[in-house]
N, C-alpha and C positions, 0 to 999 in steps of 0.2 A: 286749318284750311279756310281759306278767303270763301265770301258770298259769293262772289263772281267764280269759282272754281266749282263750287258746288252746281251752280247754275248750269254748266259747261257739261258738268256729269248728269246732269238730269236729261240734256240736250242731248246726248249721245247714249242714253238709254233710250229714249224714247223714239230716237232713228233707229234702235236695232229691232225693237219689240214692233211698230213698223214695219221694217223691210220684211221679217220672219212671218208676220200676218198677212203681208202680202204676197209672198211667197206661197203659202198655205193654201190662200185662196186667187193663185191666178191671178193676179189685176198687173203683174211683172213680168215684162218678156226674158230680160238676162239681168247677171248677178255678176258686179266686178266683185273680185276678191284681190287684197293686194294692195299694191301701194308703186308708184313711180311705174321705172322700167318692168318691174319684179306683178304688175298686174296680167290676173287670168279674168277674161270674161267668161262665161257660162250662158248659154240660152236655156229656157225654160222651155221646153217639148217635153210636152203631153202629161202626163200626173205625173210618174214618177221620176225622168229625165233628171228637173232638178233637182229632185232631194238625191238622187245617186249621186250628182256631181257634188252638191255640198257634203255628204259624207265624204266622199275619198279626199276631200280639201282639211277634214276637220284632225288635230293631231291624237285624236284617242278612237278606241276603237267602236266601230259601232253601228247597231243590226237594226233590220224595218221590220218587224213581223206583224201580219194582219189577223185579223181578230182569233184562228186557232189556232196563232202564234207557230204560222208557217212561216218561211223566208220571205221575203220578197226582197230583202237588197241585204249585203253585209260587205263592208267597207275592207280593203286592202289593209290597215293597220290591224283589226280583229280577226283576219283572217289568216294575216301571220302568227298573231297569238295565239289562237287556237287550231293552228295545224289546219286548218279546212281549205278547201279550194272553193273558190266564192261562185266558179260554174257551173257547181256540180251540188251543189247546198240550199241553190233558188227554191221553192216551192213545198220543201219538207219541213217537218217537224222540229223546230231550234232544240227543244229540250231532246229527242233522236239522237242529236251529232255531240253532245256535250256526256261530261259524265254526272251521274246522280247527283251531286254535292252541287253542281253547279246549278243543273236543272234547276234543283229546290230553291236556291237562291233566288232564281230570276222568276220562278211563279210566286216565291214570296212579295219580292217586289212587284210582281205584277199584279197581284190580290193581295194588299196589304191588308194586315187586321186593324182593327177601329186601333187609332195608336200607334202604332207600331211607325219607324221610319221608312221614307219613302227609297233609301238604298240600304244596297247593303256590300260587306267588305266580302270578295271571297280569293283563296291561294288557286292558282294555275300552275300546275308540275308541266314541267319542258325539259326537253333535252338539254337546256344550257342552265336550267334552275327555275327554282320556284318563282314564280311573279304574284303582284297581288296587285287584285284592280277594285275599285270604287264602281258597283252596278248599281244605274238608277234607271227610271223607265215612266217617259211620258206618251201623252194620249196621242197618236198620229191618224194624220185624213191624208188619203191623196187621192182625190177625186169623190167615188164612190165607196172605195175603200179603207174599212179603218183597222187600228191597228194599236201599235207601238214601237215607239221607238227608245232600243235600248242603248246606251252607252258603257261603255266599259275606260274607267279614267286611270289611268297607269297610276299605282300609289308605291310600287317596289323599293323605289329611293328612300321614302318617308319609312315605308313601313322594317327596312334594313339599316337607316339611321334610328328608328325609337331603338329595335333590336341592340345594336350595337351600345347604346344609352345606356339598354338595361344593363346589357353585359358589363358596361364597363361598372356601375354602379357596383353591381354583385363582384364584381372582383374587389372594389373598392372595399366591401362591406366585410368581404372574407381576408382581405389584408389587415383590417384593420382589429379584425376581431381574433388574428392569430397571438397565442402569445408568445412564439419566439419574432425575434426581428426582420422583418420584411423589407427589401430595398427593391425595386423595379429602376432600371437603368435604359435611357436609349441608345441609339446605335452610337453615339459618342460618349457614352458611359456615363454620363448627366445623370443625377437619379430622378426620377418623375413621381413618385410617388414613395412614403415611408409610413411607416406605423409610426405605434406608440413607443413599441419596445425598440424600435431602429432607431428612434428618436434620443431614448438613452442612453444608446451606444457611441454617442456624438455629441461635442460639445457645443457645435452651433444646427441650425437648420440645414437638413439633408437636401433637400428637397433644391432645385436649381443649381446644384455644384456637381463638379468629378467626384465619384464615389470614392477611389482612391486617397482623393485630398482630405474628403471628411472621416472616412474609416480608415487611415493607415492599417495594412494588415500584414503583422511575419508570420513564415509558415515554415515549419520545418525541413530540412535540405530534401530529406528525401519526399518531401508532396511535389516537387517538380517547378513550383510556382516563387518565384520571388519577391512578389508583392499583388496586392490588390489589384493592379491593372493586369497583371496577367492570368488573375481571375476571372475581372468581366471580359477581358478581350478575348478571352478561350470560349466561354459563354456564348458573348457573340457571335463569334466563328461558328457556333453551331455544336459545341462540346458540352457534354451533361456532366458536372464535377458536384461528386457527392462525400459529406462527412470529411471534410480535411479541418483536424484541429486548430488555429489560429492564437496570436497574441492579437491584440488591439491594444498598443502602449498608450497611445491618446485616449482611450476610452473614461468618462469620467468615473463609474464604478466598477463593473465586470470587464474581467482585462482577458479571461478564456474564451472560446465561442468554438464551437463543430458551424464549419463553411459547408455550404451547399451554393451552389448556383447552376442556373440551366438557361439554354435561350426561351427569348419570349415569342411564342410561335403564333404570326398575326394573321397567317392563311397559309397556306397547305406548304407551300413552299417558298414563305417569306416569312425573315426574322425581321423584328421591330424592335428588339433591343436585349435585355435579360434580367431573369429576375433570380434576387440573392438573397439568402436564408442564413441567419445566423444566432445558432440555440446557444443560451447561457451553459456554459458548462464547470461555473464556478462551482457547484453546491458537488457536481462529479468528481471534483478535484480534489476538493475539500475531501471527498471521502478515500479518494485514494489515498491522500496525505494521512490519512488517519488510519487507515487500514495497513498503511507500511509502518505508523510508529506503532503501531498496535502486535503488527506481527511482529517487532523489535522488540518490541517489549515484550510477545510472547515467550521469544527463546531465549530473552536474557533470564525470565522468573523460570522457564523449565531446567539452566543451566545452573540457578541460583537452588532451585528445589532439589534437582538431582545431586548436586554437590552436599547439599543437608541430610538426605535422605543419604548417602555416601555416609557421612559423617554421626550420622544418628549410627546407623549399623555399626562402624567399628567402635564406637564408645561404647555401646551397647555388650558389643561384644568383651570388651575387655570387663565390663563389673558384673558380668552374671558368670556364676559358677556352672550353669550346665546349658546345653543345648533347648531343653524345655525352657530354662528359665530367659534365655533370650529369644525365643521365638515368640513368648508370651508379652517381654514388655515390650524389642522391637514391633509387634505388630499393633502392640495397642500407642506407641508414637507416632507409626505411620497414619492410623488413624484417627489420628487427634489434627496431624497434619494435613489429613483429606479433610477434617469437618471444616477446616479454616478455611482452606481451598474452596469449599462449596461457598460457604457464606460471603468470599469471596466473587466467585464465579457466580452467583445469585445479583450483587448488584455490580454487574461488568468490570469489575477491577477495579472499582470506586472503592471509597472509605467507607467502614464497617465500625458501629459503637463496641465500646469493650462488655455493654450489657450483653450482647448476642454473643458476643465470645465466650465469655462467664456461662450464660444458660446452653452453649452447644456441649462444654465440657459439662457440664451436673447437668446435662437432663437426665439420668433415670433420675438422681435426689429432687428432682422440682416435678417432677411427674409422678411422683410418692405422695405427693400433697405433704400438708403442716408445714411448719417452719423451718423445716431441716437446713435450707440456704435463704439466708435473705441477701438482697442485693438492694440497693441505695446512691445515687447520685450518679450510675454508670453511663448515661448517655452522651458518653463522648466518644468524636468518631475521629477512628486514628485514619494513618496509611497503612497499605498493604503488608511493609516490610513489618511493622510497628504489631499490626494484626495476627500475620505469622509467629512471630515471637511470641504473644500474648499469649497465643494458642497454647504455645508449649510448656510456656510455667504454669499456665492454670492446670495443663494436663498433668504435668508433674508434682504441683499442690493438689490438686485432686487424688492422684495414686496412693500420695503420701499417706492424705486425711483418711483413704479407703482401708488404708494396711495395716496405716499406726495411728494416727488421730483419730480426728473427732465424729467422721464422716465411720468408722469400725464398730461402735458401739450405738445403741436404738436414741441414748439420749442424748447426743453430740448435735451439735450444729455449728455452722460455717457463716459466715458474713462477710462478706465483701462490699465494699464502700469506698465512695471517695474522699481526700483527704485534704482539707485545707492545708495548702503547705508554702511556701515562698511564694512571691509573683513570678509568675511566669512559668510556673512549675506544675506539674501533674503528677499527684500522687493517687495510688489506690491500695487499699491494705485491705489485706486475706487473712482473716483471723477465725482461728477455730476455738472453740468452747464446747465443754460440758461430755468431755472426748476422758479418754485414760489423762493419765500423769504425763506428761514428755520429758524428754532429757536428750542434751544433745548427741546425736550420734557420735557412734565411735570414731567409724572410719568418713569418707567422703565418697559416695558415689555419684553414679550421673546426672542423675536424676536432682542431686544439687547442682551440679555445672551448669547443668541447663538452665537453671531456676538463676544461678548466679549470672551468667556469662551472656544470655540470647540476649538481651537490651544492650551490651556492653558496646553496639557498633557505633554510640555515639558519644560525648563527655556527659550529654545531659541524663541517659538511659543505664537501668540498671537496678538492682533491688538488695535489699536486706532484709536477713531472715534471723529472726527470735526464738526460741525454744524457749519459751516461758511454759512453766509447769501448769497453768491452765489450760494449753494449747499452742499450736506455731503460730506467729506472725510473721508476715511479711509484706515490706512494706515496696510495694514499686514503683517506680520512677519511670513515666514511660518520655522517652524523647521529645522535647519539645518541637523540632522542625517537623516530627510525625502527627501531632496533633491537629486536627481538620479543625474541630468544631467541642469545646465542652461544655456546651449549653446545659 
């Protein structure tokens, strides 16, 4: 600002602080207000004449109360605002016609504390809504009598734009702090505002485009919707569309999403555009996907078990000579079958070492303490089918060793170990020592089948058995494509 402009404003302060002192004290017959055509003169009669005519001139509202802060004048703008009829309110008590809240206000600013500011903010409830006015209050004389003079300055605009600031802020804060993806769209579908997580649902900025063009979205025939603009435009219209599953083929990494959208409601009964919600639903997917190979796989292993368990029974039944004698070993196959299953079912249908399968079949001999079973190099962890198997020729070396081997007599012991053997190959050998004499058997029963045959589902899988007069050996070959891990 120029010197000369300054000056101008010092000029035109000093004529208003002027006219208002001479006004105060008489020395001024009348007061133009106005400008051109649009001028009101005013005469000045008697003390308070003028100051009544410049209140109703002035655009805020505002009261004369003399020293018991009775009425003496209250202007047509404050008198609409607070409901009062200005003929009927002369001479009484101001704090009388107002309610408590307000009262206090204006005796505050009228006996300010050492400090304290000379106004203050307070809300007025009305029939058309809350108003908030700016009360300040200076020292007035009209004549003999003194007083004050209060103003009341309309601040409802200000104080309904801070509001709305805030609002919009706090919306802002809570979009941006949600962690599914947030999209606000206006009445032409333009998005106005996006999170973090919206932001990765799109390969460029959301933010100034048709929501449509940035989130392409298919939805299934039966959601009703053919694409993304018939999302927000339903929205818009004023429709609440909740949880409709989506693809997002453009999407750069999550391509699932559960769709929400609702309008965006900007007063009672005006929309301003809509806002759209869309939760990752890849990690949901994934586990359906898993929970159907899981159940497939459940009923293929129950069709695979049952068919064994089938199979165990009628073998069973053809090499025992009496009804005792196949109740006794079918039951102890079955459960040799169950123990595999649990250690199984213990790590979800993952891979199991052949060590735990060795110590499920001999625990009571490892639970006798001494060295009745040693085991050596077993921490290799098969597959399922591989484990199953395993099960059953330990259980059938095992019966063996209890009946006629080494496992029969106090001073037998059993070892089992791993065996260096070709590359690529897994062997482990079950040898028993310090047991009776052995000699091969006569005939063949099942309980060899089992021991020969359960590995046999692959070229690599399969075992050889020794009757060496120290004890049996047997040496097993477990599948190679079964092998996880033989650290």
């Amino acid at each position: 600002m120029s010197a000369a402009e300054i000056a101008e404003l010092r000029r035109r302060l000093f004529e208003a602080e002027e006219t208002l002192r001479a006004i105060r004290e008489g020395e001024v017959d009348a007061l133009v207000v106005g400008a051109d055509d649009r001028e009101q003169i005013f005469t000045i009669e008697g003390e308070s004449e003028s100051y009544r005519a410049f209140m109703e001139v002035m655009g805020i509202g505002a009261v004369a109360l003399d020293h018991a802060r009775r009425v003496l004048y209250v202007n047509s703008a404050l008198a609409r605002a607070l409901d009062l009829k200005a003929s009927a309110v002369q001479g009484r008590r101001f704090g009388d016609l107002v309610d408590a809240d307000l009262a206090a206000a204006i005796d505050a600013v009228l006996d300010p504390a050492p400090g304290s500011p000379d106004a203050a903010e307070v809300r007025l409830r009305g029939p058309e809504g809350d108003r908030h006015f700016l009360v300040a209050a200076r020292p007035l004389r009209l004549g003999t009598v003194r007083g004050h003079a209060v103003t009341f300055t309309d601040m409802t605009d200000r104080v309904e734009a801070e509001i709305a600031l805030q609002s919009e802020r706090a919306a802002r804060a809570v979009i941006a702090s949600a962690n599914e993806a947030v999209l606000v769209c206006d009445l032409n579908g333009i998005v106005s505002h996006a999170n973090a997580a919206a932001r990765g649902a799109t390969r460029v900025e959301p933010v100034g485009h048709a929501f449509a063009e940035v989130i392409p979205l298919e939805f299934r025939r039966s959601a009703g919707f053919t694409g993304a603009e018939d999302l927000v435009a339903g929205a818009i219209g004023g429709a609440s569309i909740q949880g409709l599953e989506a693809l997002a083929p453009a999407a750069p990494i999550v391509k699932d999403y559960l769709v929400s959208a609702a309008p965006l409601q900007v007063s009672d009964d005006e929309i301003g555009g809509c806002v759209v919600t869309m939760v990752d639903l890849s990690q949901r997917k994934a586990a359906e996907k898993q929970q159907t190979l899981l159940m497939q796989e459940l009923d293929h292993r129950v069709r695979n078990t049952l068919a064994l368990v089938l199979s165990i029974s009628s073998r069973t039944m053809h090499s025992e000579d009496t009804l005792e004698g196949f109740q006794k070993s079918f039951t102890a196959r079955i459960q040799a079958l169950a123990a595999t299953h649990g250690l199984l079912a213990e790590r979800s249908w993952a891979d199991v070492s052949v060590g735990d399968i060795v110590r499920s079949e001999l625990a009571p001999y490892l639970q006798q303490g001494g060295d009745r079973v040693s085991t050596e190099g077993l921490s290799i962890h098969v597959a399922p089918r591989a484990a199953i198997a395993l099960g059953l020729v330990f259980h059938e070396l095992t019966t063996n060793a209890v009946k006629y081997g080494s496992l029969s007599t106090l001073g037998g012991r059993v070892l089992v170990r791993r065996l260096e053997g070709e590359p690529g190959s897994t062997l482990v050998e079950w040898r028993e020592v310090g047991g009776p004499a052995v000699a091969p058997p006569t005939r063949r029963g099942f309980g060899q089948t089992v021991i020969a045959r359960s590995l046999q589902y692959t070229p690599s899988g399969g075992t050889e058995v020794e009757f060496e007069p120290s004890g049996v050996v047997c040496r097993i070959s477990i599948p190679t494509e079964d092998v996880r891990s033989a650290a």
